[in-house]
matplotlib code that plots the C-alpha trace (Angstrom):
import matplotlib.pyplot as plt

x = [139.3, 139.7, 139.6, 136.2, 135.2, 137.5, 136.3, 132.6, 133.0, 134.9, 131.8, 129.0, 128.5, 129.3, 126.4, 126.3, 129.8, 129.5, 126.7, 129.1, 131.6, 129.4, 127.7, 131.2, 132.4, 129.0, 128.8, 125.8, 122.7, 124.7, 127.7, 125.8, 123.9, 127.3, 128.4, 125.2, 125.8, 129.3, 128.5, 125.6, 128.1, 130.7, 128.1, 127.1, 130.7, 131.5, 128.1, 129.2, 132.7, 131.0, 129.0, 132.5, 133.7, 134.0, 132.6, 136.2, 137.3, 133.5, 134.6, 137.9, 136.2, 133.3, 130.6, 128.0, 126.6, 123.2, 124.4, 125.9, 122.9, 120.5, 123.6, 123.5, 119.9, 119.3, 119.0, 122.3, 120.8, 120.2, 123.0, 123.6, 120.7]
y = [-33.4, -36.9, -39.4, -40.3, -36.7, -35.6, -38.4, -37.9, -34.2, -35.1, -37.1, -34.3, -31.6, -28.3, -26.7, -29.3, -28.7, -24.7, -25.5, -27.2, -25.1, -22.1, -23.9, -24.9, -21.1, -19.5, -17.6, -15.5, -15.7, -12.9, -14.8, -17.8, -15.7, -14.4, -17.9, -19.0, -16.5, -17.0, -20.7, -19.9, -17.8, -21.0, -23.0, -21.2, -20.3, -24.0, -24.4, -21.9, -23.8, -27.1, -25.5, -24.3, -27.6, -29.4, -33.2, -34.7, -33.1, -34.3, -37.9, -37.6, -36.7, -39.1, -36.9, -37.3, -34.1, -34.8, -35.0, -31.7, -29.9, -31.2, -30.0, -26.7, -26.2, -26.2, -23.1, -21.5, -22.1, -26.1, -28.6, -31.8, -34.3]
z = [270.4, 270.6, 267.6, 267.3, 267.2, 264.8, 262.2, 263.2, 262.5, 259.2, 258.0, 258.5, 255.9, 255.9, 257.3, 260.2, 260.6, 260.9, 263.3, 265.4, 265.5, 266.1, 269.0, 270.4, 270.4, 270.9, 268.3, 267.3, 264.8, 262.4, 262.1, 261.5, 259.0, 257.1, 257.1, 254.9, 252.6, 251.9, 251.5, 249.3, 247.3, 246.9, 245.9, 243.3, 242.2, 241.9, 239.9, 237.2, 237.3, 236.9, 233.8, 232.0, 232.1, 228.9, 228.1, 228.2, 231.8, 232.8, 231.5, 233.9, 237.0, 236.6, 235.9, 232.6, 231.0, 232.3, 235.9, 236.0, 233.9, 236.5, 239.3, 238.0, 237.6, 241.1, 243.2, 245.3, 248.6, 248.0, 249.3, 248.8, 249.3]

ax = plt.figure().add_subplot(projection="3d")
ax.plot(x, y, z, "-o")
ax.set_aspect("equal")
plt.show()
């Protein structure tokens, strides 16, 4: 890949980038369906981690309490907006 592919990839998010990569290889509709799930799975993972953390580690990485409450209210299978 050249370059400007490589930093255009970079930019996209993940489910655009598994898209690409699956298209690229050709890969099927049940690996594209295992892929969801196991990113549905990390998202939630990191939600619960995100809920553990206390108000002072929030503070360091730039995050108020109300940011991550509304962060980890929201359902598994929703992304980023």
């Amino acid at each position: 890949m050249n370059s400007t592919a490589q930093i255009q990839e970079s930019d996209m998010q993940a489910p655009a980038r598994l898209a690409l990569a699956h298209s690229a290889r050709g890969i099927g509709p049940v690996t594209r369906f295992f892929d969801r799930i196991y990113m549905w799975r990390n998202r939630a993972r990191q939600r619960r981690h995100l809920a553990e953390l206390d108000d002072r580690l929030l503070r360091d990485i730039g995050l108020s309490r109300v940011e991550v409450e509304h962060e980890i209210s929201r359902p598994f299978w929703r992304g980023e907006r």
